[in-house]
N, C-alpha and C positions, 0 to 999 in steps of 0.2 A: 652069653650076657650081652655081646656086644651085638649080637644078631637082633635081641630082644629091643636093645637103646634103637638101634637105625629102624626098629617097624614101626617103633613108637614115634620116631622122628618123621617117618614116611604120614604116617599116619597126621600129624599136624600140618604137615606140609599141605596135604591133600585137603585137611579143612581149609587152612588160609586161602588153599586154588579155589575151592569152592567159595570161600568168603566174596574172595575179588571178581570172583567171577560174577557176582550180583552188584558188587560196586564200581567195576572199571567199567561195562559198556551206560553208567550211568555216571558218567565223574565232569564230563558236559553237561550236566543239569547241576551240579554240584559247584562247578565254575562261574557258570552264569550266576548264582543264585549267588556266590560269593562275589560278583563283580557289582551287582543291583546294593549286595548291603555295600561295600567299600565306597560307592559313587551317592547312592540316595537315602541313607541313613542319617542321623542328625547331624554327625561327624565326620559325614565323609566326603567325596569329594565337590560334588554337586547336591546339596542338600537340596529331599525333594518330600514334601512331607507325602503326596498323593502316589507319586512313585515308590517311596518304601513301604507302601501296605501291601506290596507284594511279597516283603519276605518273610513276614510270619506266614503265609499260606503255602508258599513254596518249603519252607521247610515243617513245616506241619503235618501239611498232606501231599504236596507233591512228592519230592523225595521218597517220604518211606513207600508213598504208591509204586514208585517206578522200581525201588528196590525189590517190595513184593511180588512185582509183576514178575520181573527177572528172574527172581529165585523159583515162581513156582513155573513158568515156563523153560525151566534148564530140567525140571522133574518132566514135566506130564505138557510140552508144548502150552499153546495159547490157554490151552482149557485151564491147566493148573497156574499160568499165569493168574487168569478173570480172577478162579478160586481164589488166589492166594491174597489178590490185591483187595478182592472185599470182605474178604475174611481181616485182614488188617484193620480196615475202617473200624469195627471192632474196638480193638486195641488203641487207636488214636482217639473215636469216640468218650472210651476210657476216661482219660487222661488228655484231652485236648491243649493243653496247656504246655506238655513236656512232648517236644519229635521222639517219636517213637519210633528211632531207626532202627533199633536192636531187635524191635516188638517187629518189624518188618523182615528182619533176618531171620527168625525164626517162623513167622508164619506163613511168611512167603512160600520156602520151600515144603512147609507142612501141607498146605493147603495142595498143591503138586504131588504130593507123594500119596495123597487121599485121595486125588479125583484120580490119581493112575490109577490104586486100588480098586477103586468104586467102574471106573471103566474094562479092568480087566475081569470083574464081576457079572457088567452086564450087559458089557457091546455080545457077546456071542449068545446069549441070551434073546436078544430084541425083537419082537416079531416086524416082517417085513411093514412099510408104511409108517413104524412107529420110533423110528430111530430121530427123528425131529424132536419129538414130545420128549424120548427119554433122555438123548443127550441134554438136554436144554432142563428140564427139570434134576438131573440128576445133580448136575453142576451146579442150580440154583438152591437147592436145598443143602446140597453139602454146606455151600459157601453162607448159607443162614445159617446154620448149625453152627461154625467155624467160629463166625461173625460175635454169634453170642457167646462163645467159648472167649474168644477176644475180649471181648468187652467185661465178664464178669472173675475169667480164668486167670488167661494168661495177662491181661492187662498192668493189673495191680502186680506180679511178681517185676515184671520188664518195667517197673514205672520205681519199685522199691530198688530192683536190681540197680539202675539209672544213678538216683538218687547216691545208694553208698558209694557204687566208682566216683561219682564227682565229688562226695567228700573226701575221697580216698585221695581222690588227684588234687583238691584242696589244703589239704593237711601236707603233701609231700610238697606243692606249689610253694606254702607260707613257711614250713622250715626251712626253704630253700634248697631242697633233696631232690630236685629236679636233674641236675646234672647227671647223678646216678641212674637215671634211666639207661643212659649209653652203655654200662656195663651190662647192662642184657642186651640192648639193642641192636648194635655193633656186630659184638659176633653172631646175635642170631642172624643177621644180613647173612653172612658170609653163608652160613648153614640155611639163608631162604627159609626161616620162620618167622620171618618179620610179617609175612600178610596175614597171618592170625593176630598179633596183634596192633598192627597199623589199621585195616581195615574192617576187624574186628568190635576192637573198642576204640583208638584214638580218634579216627572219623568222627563215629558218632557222638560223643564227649565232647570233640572239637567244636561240631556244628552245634551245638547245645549251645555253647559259651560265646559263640559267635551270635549268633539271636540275641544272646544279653548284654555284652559288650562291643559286638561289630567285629572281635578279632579273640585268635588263641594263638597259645605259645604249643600246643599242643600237635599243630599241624608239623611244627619245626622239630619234632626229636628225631623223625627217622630220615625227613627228606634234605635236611641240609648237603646240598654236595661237598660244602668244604672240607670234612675228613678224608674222603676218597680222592678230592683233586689234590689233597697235600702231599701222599701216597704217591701218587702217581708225578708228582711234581721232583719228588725223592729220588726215582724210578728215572727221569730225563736227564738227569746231574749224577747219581752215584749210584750207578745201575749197571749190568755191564751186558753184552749179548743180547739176545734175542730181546727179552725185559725193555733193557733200556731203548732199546731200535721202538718197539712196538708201546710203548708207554705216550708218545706223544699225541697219536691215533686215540689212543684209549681215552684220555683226557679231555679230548673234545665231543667223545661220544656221549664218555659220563658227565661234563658239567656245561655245556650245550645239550646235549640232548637229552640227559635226566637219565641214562639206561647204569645204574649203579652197578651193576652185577661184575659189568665189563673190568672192573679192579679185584673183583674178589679174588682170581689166581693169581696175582703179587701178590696176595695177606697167605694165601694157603702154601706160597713157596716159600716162605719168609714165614711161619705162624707166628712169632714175636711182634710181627708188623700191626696186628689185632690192636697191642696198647697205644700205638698211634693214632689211630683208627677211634678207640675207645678215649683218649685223651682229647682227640680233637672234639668228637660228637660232643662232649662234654663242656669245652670252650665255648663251643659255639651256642649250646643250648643255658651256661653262665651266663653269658654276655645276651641272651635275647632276655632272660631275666631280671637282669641287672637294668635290663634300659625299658625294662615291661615292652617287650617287641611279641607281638604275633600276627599272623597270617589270617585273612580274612573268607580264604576258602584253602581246599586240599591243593596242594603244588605236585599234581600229577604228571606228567615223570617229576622226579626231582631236578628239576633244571633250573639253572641261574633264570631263565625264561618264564618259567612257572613261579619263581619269587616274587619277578618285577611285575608282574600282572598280578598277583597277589596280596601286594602289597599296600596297603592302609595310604592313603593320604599322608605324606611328611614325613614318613616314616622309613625312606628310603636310607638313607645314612646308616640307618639302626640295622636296617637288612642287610648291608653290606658289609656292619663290622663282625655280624656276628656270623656271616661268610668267611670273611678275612681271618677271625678269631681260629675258627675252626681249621681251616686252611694252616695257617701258617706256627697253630701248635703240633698238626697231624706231618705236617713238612719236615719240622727242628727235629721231632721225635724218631717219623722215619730215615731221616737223613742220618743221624747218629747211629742207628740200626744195622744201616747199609751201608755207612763208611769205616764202623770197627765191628764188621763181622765178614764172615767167610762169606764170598758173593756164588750162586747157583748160575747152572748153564743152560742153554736151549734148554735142556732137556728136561728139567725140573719144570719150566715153567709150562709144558703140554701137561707132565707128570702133574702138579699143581690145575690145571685146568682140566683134568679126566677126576683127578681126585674131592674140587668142587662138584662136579657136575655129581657123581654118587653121593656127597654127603645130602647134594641138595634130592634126590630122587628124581630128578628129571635133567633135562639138555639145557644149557645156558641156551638166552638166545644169540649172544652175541659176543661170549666168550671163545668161541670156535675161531675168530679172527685174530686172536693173539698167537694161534698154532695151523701147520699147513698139516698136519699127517692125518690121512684119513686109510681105515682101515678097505681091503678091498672086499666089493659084495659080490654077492651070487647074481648073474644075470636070471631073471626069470624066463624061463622057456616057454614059448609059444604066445607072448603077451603079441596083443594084437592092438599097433600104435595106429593102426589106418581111423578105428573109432574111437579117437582121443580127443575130445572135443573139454576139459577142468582138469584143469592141474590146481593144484591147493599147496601151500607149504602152512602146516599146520604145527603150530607149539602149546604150550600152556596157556597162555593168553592172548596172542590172534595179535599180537603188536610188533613194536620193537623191531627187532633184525628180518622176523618173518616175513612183515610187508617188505622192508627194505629188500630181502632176495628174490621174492614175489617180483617186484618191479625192475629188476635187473632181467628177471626169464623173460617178463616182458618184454621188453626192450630186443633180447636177443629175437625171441619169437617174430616181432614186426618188421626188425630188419632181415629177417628170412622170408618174411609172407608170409607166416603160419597165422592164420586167423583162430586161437586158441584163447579160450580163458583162463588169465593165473591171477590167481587173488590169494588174498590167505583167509586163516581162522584159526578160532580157537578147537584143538581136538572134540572137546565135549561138547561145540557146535558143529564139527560136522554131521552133513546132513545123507549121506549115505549116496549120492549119484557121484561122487568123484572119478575119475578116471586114475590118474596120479595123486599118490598124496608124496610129499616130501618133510620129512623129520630128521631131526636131530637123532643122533644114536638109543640115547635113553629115554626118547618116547615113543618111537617105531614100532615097539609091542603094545603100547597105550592104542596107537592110531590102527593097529591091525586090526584089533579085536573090536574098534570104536566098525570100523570099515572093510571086512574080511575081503568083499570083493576086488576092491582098488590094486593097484600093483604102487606099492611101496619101494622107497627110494631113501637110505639112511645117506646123511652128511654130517661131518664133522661142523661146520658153517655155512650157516646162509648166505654169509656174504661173497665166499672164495671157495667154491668145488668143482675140481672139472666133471665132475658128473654132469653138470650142465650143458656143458660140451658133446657128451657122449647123449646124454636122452635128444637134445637139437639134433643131431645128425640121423637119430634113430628114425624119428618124427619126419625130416625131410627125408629121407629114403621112402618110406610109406605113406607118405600124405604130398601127393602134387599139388603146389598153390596152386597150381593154377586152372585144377580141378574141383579146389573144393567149394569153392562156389557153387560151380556150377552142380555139383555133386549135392548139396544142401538146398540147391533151388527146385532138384528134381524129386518127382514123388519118387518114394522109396520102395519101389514095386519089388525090391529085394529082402520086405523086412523081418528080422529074424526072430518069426516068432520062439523061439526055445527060448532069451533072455528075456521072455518076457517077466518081469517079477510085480509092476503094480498098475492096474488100472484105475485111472479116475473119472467119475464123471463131474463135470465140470458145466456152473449155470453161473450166474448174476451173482446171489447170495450166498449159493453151497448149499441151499436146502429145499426143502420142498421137494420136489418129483424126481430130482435128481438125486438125495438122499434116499426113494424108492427105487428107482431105476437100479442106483447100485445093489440093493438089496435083494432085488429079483437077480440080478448077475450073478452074485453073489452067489446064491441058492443053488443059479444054475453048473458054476465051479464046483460047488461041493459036491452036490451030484454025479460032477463029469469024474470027481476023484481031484482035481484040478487046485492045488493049493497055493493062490494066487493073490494078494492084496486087491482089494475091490473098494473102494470106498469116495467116497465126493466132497469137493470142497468149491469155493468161489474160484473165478477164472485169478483174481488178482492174488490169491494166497497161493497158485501152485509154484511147486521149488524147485522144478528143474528138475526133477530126479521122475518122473511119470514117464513109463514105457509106452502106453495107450492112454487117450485121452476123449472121451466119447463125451460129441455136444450138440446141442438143437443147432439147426444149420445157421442160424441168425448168426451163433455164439464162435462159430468155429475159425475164421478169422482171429478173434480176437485171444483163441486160443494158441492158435499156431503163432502168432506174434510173441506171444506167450512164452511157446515152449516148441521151437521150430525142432528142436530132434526127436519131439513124441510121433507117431502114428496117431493121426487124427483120424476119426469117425465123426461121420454125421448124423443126425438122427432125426425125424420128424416129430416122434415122441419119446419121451425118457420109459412110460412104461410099456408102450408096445412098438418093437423095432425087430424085423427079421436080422440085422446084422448082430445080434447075440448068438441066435444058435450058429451062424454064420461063424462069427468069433472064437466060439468054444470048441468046433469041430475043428477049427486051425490050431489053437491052439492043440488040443488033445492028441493032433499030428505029430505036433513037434517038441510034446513037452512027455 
C-alpha cells in the first residue's frame, strides 16, 4: 500500500515538473507584464493610460502563446512548439475575453505530442526532394485541425473550467476560508507537490484577477517566506548541533534568495515542526486578507526580493506585516517545539535530508548543503577526459544551486586554464552532446537514460563535493592548457570517424537543397547499411551536438564559428558533391 501512495505521489510530482517546466522558463514575461500593470494601470504607480493597453494583450495572447510554445517544444522541439502555440489561438479566439493559460497548458503539449506522432509517421516515409513540402504542410494542417478543435472543443470546457475555480476561490475568499489553504499547502511543500498546484492553477487564477483588479492575494498562499524563515529563526536560538551551526546559511538562502526547499529537512527531522509551518502560512495569508494585500505578478523564487518588486503602489507596510505575521507566529510555534522537546543530532538531520529527498522523488537542489556525507562511486573505466569539451550539472529545473555549482566549476576550471564549458539545465532539456553530466543522487538514473552516452557524476551537493576536486585533476592530467588551443585551432586530420552518430547539412534557412542534399545522404547510409542521423537545419539553430557538418563553401565559415568541434565539409553543391561517396566509404571503414 505504501508502495502504491509514493507512485501515486511520484506520479504528481512528475506532472507539477512538467507543469513548471512550461511556466518557469516563461515567469520573465510574467514579471514584466506584472511590473507594466503595478506601474501604468489606473492605480498604479505611474498612471499611463497609452502604456497600459499593453496589458490586456500580454496576458491575452502573449502569455498563453509562450506557455504553448513551451509546452509543445518540451514534446516534439520547435515543430511541436509552432503546433501547439497556433493551435492555442484557437482556444483564446474562443473566449478572447478570459486568458486562457490553462487552455495553453493543455494544448501546448497536445499539439507536441501530435506533430511527434504525425512525424514519426511520415519523415521515414518522404520521398527525396520532398521533405520541405511535407514538413511544412504536415505541421500546417495539424495545427489548423487543432486550431479548430480549440476554438469549437476544448475552448468552451477551459473557459467553463476557469469560470468554476474562480467562483470556487470566490466563495472560499468571502467566507474568509483562505487561511486554510496552508493546511494543504504547507506540507505539500515539504513532499514538493506544491508545483501541481501553484503553477497549475494558482498562477493562472492569479493572472485572471490581476487584469481585473491590478493585484491577487492568490500569488501570496505558497510563496510567502515568512513560515520557513520563522523555522529556521527557531533552528538559530533553540537548536542544537549540526541544525543549529547550519540554520543561519539556510535562512539567507531561503528568504534572500526565495530557494524554500532549503528548510524542508528541519520539518522532516522535527515532523511536528509542519504546524509551525502550517500556522504561520496561515497568519500570513489572515493578515494579507484582513488588510485586502496582493501581489501584482508571481514572486518567483519566493524571496523577500520578489515581494518588494512585486508589490502594488503603498502597499508596502501591508507586505511586510503579513511577512512579519507569518514569521513570527511560525518562530513562537517552533521555538516551543524545540525548547520542550527532545533535540536530534547530526545524524538525523542528513537522515531527515536523504528522507526529504525520497518522499519528494528527486535530489534537492540545495538541501545537500545542510550534510557533508557523500556516498563513494564507481570510477568509470576507460572514459576518455582529453575530448571533454560540456560539463552540464543538471536537475529538475535548470536553477537554483545547479547554476550556483555550475559557476563555482567555473571558476575552478579558469583558474587552471581549462577552456571548458559548464553551464547547467534542466534534465528534460538536455540536448544529448554532453560530455559530463553532474546530478544529484536521485536523478543520476533520470539523466542516464535522458543521455546514455555521457559519463555521469553522482553528488550529494552542488555546492560542497570534492569530486570536483577529483574530475579537475583528472581533466588537467589529460588536457594540456597549453595545447588546447592550439589543438582546436588545428584541422583535425585525426578525426574519429567511428563516433560518428549525426550529420547535418547546414544553409541560410535549413531548407531547400540542403533539405535534399540530406536526403540523397541519407539514401546513400541506408544502402551502405550505415545507421546514422542525416538531416538539415539553419546554420543559427545548430546545438553543438553535430559530429559532421556539410556546407556550400560561402557557408562554411559561418559554420565552423558555429560549431568549432564538428568536422566541416565543403560543398560546391548540396545535390551533386563527390565528398559523399567519399564520406560513406570512411565511414563504412570505421563504423
Amino acid at each position: 500500500m505504501s508502495e502504491q501512495k509514493s507512485g501515486i505521489s511520484r506520479k504528481v510530482q512528475a506532472f507539477g515538473s512538467f507543469l513548471s517546466s512550461m511556466i518557469m522558463p516563461n515567469i520573465a514575461a510574467f514579471i514584466a507584464w506584472g511590473l507594466i500593470t503595478a506601474m501604468f494601470i489606473d492605480v498604479g504607480w505611474f498612471p499611463n493610460e497609452d502604456l497600459a493597453t499593453m496589458v490586456d494583450p500580454m496576458i491575452v495572447y502573449l502569455l498563453p502563446l509562450l506557455i504553448a510554445y513551451t509546452g509543445g517544444k518540451l514534446i516534439s522541439d520547435v515543430r511541436g512548439g509552432v503546433v501547439g502555440a497556433t493551435a492555442t489561438m484557437g482556444v483564446i479566439a474562443a473566449f478572447p475575453d478570459s486568458p486562457m493559460l490553462l487552455g495553453a497548458m493543455i494544448m501546448g503539449p497536445l499539439g507536441g505530442y501530435l506533430m511527434k506522432q504525425v512525424d514519426a509517421v511520415l519523415v521515414p516515409r518522404i520521398r527525396q526532394g520532398l521533405e520541405m513540402l511535407v514538413n511544412n504542410f504536415s505541421a500546417g494542417f495539424l495545427a489548423f485541425f487543432l486550431a479548430l478543435f480549440g476554438y469549437y472543443g476544448l475552448g468552451p470546457v477551459v473557459s467553463w473550467l476557469t469560470q468554476l475555480l474562480g467562483r470556487l476561490v470566490d466563495v472560499i475568499v468571502d467566507a474568509g476560508l483562505l487561511p486554510i489553504a496552508s493546511i494543504f499547502i504547507e506540507p505539500a511543500k515539504v513532499l514538493f507537490l506544491n508545483n501541481a498546484i501553484n503553477h497549475g492553477v494558482l498562477t493562472p487564477l492569479a493572472s485572471e484577477e490581476v487584469r481585473e483588479v491590478g493585484r491577487s492575494i492568490l500569488f501570496t498562499l505558497e510563496s510567502n517566506p515568512g513560515p520557513g524563515f520563522g523555522i529556521l529563526l527557531a533552528y538559530m536560538i533553540f537548536g542544537k548541533g549540526t541544525a543549529r551551526a547550519t540554520a543561519p546559511g539556510a535562512a539567507i538562502i531561503h528568504f534572500v534568495g526565495g530557494i524554500h526547499e532549503i528548510y524542508f529537512p528541519y520539518i522532516l527531522m522535527k515532523p511536528t515542526l509542519v504546524v509551525a509551518a502550517i500556522l504561520g502560512g496561515a497568519s500570513g495569508i489572515l493578515t494579507f486578507s484582513l488588510l485586502d494585500f496582493g501581489l501584482s505578478g508571481p514572486a518567483a523564487p519566493g524571496s523577500i526580493l520578489a515581494y518588494i518588486a512585486m508589490t502594488p503602489r503603498g502597499e508596502y507596510l501591508t507586505m511586510l506585516l503579513g511577512i512579519l505575521a507569518a514569521t513570527l507566529v511560525s518562530f513562537l510555534v517552533a521555538a516551543a517545539i524545540l525548547k520542550f522537546s527532545k533535540q536530534k543530532d547530526e545524524a538525523d538531520l542528513e537522515t531527515a535530508t536523504a528522507q526529504m529527498e525520497e518522499s519528494k522523488g528527486k535530489k534537492s537542489s540545495v538541501a545537500g548543503s545542510l550534510t557533508k556525507a557523500e556516498e563513494a562511486e564507481a570510477t568509470e573505466v576507460g572514459f576518455d577526459y582529453k575530448n571533454v569539451d560540456k560539463i552540464i550539472f543538471a536537475c529538475d529545473a535548470g536553477m537554483g544551486s545547479s547554476a550556483m555549482g555550475a559557476g563555482m566549476l567555473k571558476n575552478k576550471f579558469k583558474k587552471a586554464g581549462l577552456d571548458i564549458e559548464v553551464t547547467n539545465s534542466a534534465i528534460n532539456q538536455l540536448k544529448g552532446d554532453e560530455d559530463i553530466i553532474i546530478t544529484q543522487k536521485t536523478l543520476t538514473e533520470r539523466a542516464e537514460n535522458k543521455v546514455p552516452t555521457a559519463k555521469h557524476i553522482s553528488v550529494d551537493n552542488f555546492l560542497n563535493s570534492p569530486k570536483y576536486d577529483e574530475l579537475l585533476e583528472e581533466l588537467k592530467e589529460e588536457q594540456d592548457p597549453a595545447q588546447t588551443k592550439e589543438a582546436a585551432e588545428s584541422e583535425p586530420a585525426g578525426f574519429d570517424y567511428s563516433k560518428v552518430g549525426k550529420v547535418v547539412f547546414a544553409c541560410d534557412a535549413g531548407m531547400g537543397s540542403s533539405a535534399m542534399g540530406a536526403g540523397m545522404l541519407k539514401n546513400k547510409f541506408k544502402k551502405a547499411g550505415l545507421d546514422i542521423d542525416v538531416t538539415n537545419s539553419a546554420i543559427n539553430q545548430l546545438k553543438g551536438d553535430e559530429d559532421i557538418i556539410i556546407t556550400q563553401k560561402v557557408l562554411t565559415e559561418r559554420a565552423e564559428n558555429k560549431v568549432p568541434d564538428a568536422k566541416h565539409i565543403s560543398v560546391d553543391n548540396f545535390l551533386n558533391s563527390p565528398h559523399y561517396d567519399e564520406l560513406t566509404e570512411e565511414l563504412k571503414k570505421h563504423q
